[in-house]
C-alpha positions in Angstrom: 2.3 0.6 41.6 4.7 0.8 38.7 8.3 1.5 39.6 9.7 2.8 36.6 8.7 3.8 33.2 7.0 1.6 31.9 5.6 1.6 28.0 2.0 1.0 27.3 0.7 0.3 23.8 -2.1 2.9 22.8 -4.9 1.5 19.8 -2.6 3.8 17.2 1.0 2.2 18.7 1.8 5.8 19.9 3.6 4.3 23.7 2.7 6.0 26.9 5.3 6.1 29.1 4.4 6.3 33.4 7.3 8.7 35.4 8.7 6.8 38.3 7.3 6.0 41.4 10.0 5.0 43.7 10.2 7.7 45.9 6.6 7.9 46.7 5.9 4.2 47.0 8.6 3.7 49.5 5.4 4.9 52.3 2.6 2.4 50.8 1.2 2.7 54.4 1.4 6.2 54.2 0.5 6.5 50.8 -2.8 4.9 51.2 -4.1 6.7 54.0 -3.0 10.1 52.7 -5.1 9.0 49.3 -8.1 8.7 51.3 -7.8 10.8 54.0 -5.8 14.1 52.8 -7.0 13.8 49.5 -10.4 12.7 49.9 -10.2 10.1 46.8 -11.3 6.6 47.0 -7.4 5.7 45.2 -4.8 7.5 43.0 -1.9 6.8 41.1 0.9 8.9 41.7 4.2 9.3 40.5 7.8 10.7 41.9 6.1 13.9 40.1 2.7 14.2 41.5 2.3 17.6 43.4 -0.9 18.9 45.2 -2.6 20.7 42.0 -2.9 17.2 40.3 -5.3 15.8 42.9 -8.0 18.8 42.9 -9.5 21.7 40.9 -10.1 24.2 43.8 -8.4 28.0 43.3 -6.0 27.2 46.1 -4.0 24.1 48.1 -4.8 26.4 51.4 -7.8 23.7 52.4 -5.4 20.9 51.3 -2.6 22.3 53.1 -4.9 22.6 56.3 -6.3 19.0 56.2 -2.6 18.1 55.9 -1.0 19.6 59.0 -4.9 18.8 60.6 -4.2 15.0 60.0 -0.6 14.7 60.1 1.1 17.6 62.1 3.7 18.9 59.2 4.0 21.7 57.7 3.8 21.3 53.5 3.2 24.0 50.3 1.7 23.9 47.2 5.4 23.5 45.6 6.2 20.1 47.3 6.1 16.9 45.7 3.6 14.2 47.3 7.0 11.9 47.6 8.1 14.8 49.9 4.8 15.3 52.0 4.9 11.8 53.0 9.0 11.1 53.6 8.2 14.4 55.9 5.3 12.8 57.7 7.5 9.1 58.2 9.9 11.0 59.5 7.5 12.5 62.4 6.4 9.0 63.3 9.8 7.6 63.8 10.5 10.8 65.7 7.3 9.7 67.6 8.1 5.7 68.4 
């Protein structure tokens, strides 16, 4: 995963620029599981942006939201940045070991 903006050439020169990542890969454990298990995708590339909405096309997070607190045991919203869904779930498992 990219950790900062990072430029890529398009076939007219225009430049593409990737937000940062930092915050969310600082769980890759996490981050991984929570692709395939929360999500239901097979990978994704998320930045310190990503939010719910950008991983599915269904009228509401609720079923997302469910899955979530299902899987992980915390509490998150439609409004919360993926970076913050999974610092809340690390900090459950330290609170566990």
């Amino acid at each position: 995963m990219p950790s900062e903006k990072q430029p890529v050439l398009t076939g007219d020169k225009r430049k593409i620029e990737f937000a940062p990542n930092d915050k969310v890969s600082a769980y890759p454990e996490i981050y991984d599981h929570f692709v395939v298990h929360a999500l239901e995708l097979e990978g994704a590339w998320m930045s310190d942006e990503s939010k719910l909405w950008d991983f599915h096309d269904e009228a509401s997070c609720q079923p997302l939201l469910a899955r979530i607190k299902h899987i992980y045991g915390v509490e998150a919203s439609e409004t919360d940045f993926i970076w913050e869904i999974l610092h809340r779930i690390h900090a459950k498992n330290l609170q566990q070991n």
